[in-house]
PATORGU-961554 format. One record per atom (N, C-alpha, C): residue in one letter; x, y, z. Coordinates in steps of 0.2 Angstrom, whole numbers, plus 5000, padded with zeros to 4 digits. Last residue first. Layout:
residues N
AXYZ;...
This chain:
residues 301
X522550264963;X523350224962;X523750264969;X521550144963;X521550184966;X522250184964;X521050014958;X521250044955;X521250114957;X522049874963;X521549924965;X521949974960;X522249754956;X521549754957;X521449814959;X523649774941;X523149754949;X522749784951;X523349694926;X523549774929;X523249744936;X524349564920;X523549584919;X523649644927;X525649554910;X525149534918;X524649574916;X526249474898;X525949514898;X525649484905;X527949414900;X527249414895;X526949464899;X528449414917;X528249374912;X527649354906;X529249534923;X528749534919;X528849464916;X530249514938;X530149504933;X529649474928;X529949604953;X529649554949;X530049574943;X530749694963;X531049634959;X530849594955;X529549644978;X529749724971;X530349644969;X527849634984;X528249634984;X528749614976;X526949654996;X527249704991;X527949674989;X525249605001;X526049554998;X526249644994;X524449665015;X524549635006;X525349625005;X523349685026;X523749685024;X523749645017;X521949795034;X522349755028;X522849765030;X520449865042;X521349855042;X521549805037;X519549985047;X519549935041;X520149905044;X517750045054;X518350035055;X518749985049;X516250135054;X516650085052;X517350105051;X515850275059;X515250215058;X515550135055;X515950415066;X516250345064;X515850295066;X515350535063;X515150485065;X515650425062;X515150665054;X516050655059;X515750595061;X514350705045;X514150755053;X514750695058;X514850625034;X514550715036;X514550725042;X515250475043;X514950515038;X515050605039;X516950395042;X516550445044;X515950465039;X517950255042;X517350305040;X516950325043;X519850215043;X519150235047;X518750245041;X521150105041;X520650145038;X519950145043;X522750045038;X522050025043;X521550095040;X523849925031;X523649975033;X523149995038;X525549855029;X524849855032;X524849915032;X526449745017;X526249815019;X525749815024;X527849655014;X526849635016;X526849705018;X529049635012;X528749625008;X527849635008;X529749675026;X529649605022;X529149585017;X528449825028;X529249755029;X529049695027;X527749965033;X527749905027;X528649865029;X526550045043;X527149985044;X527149955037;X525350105044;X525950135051;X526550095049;X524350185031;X524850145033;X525350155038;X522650235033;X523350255035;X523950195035;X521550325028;X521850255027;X522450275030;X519950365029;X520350405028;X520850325031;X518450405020;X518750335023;X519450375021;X516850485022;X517650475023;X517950435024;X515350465015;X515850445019;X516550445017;X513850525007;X514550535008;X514750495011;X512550405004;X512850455005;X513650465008;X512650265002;X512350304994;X512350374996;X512950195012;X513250195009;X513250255002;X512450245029;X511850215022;X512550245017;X512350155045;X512450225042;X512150195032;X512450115062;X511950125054;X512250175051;X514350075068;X513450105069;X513150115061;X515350005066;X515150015072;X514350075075;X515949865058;X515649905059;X515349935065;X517549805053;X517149825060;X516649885058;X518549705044;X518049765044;X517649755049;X520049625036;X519849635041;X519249705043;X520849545025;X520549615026;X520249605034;X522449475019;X521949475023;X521749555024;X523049495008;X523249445009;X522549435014;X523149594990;X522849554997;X523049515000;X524649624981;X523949584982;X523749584987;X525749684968;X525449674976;X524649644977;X527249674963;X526849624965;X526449644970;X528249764951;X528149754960;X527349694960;X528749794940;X529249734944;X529149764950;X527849894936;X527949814931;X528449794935;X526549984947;X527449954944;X527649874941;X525449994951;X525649964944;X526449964941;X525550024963;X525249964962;X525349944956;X527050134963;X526250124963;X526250044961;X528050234974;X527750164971;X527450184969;X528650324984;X528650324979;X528550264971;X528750284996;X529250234993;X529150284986;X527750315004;X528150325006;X528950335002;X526550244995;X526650304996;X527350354996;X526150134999;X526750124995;X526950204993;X525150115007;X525750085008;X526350095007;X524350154998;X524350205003;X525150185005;X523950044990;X524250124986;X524650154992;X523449964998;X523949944999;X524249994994;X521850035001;X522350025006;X523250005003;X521250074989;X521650124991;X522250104996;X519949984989;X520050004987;X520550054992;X519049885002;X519649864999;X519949914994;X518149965003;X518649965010;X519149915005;X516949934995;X517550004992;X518049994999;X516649805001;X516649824994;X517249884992;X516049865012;X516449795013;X516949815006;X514949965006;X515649975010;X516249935010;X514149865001;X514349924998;X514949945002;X513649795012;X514249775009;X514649815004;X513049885021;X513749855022;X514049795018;X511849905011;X512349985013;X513249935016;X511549785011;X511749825004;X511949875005;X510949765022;X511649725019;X511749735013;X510049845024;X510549865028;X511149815027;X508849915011;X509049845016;X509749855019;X508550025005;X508550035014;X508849965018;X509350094991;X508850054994;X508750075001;X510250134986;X510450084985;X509950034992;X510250274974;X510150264980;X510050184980;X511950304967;X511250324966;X511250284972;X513250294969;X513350344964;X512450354962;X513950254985;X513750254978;X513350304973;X515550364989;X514850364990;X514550304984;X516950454998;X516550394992;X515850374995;X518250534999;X517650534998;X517350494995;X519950495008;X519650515002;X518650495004;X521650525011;X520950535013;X520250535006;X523150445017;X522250485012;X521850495015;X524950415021;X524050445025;X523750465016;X526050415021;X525750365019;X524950395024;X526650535013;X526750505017;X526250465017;X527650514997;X527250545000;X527150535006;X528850534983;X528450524989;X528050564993;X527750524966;X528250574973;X528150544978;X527350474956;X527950434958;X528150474965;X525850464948;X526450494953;X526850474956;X524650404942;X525250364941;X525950404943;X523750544942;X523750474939;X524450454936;X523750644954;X524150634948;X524150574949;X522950724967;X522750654965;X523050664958;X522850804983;X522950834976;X522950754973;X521650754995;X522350754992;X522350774985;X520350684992;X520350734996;X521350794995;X519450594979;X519950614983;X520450684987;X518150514979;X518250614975;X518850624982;X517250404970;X517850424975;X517950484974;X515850304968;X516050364965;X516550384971;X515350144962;X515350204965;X515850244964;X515050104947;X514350134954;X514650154959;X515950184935;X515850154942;X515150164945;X516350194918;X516050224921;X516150164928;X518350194914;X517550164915;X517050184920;X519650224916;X519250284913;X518150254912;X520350114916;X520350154921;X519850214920;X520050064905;X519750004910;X519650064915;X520550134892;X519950104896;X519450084902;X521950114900;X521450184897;X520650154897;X522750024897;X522450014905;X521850084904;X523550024887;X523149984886;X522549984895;X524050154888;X523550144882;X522950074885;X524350234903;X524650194896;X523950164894;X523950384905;X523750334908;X523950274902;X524250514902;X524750504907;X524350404908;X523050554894;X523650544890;X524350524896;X522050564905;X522150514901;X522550494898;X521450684912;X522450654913;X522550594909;X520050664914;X520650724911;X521350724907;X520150544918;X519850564909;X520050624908;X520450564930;X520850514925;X520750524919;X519650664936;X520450654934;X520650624930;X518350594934;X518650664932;X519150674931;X518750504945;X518650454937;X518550524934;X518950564958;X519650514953;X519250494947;X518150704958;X518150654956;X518850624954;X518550844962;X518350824957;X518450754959;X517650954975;X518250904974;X518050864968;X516451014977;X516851054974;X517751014974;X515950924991;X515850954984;X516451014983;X516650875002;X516650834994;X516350874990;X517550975012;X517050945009;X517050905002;X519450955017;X518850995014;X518250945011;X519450885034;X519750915028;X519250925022;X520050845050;X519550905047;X519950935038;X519250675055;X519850745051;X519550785049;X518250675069;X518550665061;X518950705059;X518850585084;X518650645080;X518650645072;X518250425091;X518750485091;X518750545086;X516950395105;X516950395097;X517650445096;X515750305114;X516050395112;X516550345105;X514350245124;X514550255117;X515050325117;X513650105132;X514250155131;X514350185124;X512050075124;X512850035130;X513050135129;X510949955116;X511150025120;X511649985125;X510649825103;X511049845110;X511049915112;X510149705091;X510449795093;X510349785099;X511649565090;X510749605092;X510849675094;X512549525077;X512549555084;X511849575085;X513649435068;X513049485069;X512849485076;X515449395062;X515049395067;X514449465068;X516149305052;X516049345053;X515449345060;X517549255041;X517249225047;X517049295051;X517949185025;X517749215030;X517349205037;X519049125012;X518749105018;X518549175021;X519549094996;X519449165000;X519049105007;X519349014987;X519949034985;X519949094991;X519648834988;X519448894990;X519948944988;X519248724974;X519548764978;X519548814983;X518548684962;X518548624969;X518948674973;X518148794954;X518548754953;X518948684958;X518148884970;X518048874963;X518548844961;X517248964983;X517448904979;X517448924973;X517149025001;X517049044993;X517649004988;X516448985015;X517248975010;X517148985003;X516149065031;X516049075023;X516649055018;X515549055049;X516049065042;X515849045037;X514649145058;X514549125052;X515449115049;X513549185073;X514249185069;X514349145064;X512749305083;X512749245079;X513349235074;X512249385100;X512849345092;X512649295088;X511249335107;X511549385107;X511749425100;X511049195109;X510349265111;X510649315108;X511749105094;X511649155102;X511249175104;X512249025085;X511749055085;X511449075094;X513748965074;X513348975081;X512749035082;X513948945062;X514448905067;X514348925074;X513548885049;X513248915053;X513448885060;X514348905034;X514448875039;X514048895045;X514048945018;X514048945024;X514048905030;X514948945002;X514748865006;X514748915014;X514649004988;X514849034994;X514348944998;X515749024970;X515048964977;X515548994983;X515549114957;X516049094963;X515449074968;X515649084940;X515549094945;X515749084951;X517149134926;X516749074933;X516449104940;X518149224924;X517449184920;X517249124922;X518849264933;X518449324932;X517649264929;X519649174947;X519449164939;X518749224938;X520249234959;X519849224958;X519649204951;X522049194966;X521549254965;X521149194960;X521849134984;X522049104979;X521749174974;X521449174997;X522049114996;X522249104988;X521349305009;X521349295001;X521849245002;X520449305024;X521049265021;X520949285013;X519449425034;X519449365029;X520049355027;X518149455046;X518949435045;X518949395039;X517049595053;X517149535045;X517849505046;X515749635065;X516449605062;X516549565056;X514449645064;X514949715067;X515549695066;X512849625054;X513649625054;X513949685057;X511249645064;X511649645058;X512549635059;X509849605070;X510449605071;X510949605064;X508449585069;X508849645072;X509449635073;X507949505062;X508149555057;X508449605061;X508449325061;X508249375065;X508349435060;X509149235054;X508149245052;X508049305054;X510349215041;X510049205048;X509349255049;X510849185029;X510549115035;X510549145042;X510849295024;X510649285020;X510449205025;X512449325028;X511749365030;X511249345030;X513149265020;X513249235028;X512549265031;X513049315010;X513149255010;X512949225017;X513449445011;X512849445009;X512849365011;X514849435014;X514649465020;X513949455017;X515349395001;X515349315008;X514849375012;X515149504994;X514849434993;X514749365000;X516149565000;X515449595000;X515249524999;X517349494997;X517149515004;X516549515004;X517149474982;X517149414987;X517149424993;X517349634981;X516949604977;X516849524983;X518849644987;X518249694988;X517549664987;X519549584974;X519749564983;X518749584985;X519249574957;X519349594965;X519349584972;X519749444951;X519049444952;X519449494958;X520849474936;X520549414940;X520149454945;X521049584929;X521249514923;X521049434932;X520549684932;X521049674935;X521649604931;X519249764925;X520049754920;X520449744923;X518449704933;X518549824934;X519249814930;X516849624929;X517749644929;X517849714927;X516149544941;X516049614939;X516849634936;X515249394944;X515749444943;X515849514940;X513949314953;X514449304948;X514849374950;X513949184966;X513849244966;X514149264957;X512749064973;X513149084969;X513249154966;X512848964990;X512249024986;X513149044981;X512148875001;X512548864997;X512248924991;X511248845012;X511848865016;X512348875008;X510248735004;X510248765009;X511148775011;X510648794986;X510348744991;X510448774999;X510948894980;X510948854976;X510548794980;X510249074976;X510249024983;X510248964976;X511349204970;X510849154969;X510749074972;X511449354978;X511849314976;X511149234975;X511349504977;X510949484977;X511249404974;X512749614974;X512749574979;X512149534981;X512549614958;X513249564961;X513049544968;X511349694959;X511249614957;X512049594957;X511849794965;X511249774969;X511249694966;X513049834953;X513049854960;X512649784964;X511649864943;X512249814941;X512449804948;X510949964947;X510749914947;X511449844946;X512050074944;X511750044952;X511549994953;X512350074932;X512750054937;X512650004944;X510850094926;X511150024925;X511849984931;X509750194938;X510250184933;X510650114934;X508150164943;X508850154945;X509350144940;
């Protein structure tokens, strides 16, 4: 298993401190503080991790960002074992540091079940293969990527985006606030079924609050804009295996008063919506640069 991958499987392999309390470490993607994406995935490992049964897995995630996250300090997941159903089981999660939280979540696992089943259509847009890769682009177009963010943007990933839209590093056109894009990990990430949903959890935070900004002609890296997570929100809705293709196509319906929302599907190959996403984020303009900021966390632009 190449080092990516394995890097990937040991962030979400969190280390039991005591009963109900498990430590996670960090993976810096050069945001200058701990990815949103990352402490999703993590709490969704965290809450998994206390319950016994094996047929039931995570259908909902709700979470708050409170504070961002110190890159050089571990991060404590304190679970809450808030009910245990025939059915449901329910879990909230306060990731700490520093005596503080800096993220809460509240999730919900469910027993497999037959029921009703139908589903809305996938977009019809061209396949992933023969679509370059956003980290192909970037190493192409590196002379468009300022110096100091060259690096970090140009780094290998475990996972792999191949953006569906024409894709110019740091384009100012407006556009309309829809993507679409291709993502998969970049090797196989095994069979345990919370390492395919957090792998997701994971890249569902990537692109939404870019998408927002679309409209406007922005990017997340505008030096007098501000943008951040505020809450995520992920619904799964059938097995699916994160190490093959899926479309996660985003859509922003509304930005005002500073806070943008989006929401997001994924599809596999054969059109199955297998997972739903929604966020919202802080956008908000007129910042003045004080010294040097540290670039923001998505790095989809």
């Amino acid at each position: 298993m190449p080092d990516l991958t394995e890097s990937l499987i040991a962030l979400l392999d969190l280390e039991p401190i005591e009963r109900n309390i498990y430590r996670g470490e960090n993976r810096d993607i050069g945001s200058g503080r701990i990815f949103g994406g990352q402490v999703l995935a993590q709490a969704l490992v965290a809450a998994r991790r206390t319950i016994p049964e094996e047929d039931r897995e995570a259908h909902s995630l709700h979470g708050y960002f409170i504070l961002e996250g110190d890159l050089s300090t571990p991060v404590v997941y304190f679970v809450d074992r808030t009910r245990d159903g025939r059915s449901f089981t329910t879990r909230r999660v306060t990731a700490i540091q520093h005596g503080r939280a800096i993220f809460t979540l509240s999730a919900s696992f469910h027993r497999t079940e037959s029921g009703p089943s139908h589903q809305s259509g996938m977009p019809p847009v061209a396949p992933p293969e023969g679509l370059p890769s956003e980290l192909e682009i970037l190493r192409d177009q590196s002379d468009r990527i300022p110096e100091e963010l060259r690096t970090v943007l140009t780094q290998d990933r475990p996972l792999e985006f191949r953006p569906v839209e024409p894709y110019v590093p740091f384009d100012r056109t407006r556009r309309p606030a829809v993507r679409h894009i291709w993502l998969r990990a970049t090797e196989a990430l095994g069979d345990n079924p919370v390492h395919h949903q957090a792998a997701l959890a994971y890249a569902s935070d990537y692109g939404i609050l870019s998408t927002a900004l679309q409209p406007h002609g922005r990017t997340v890296r505008d030096k007098d804009l501000m943008a951040a997570s505020l809450d995520h929100s992920l619904w799964f809705h059938r097995p699916f295996r994160a190490d093959e293709w899926l479309l996660y196509r985003i859509q922003s319906p509304v930005a005002h008063g500073a806070r943008g929302f989006g929401r997001g599907t994924f599809h596999t190959r054969d059109g199955e919506l297998v997972a739903s996403a929604a966020q919202e984020g802080l956008l908000r303009t007129g910042i003045k640069p004080r010294g040097k900021r540290p670039p923001p966390v998505d790095p989809v632009q």
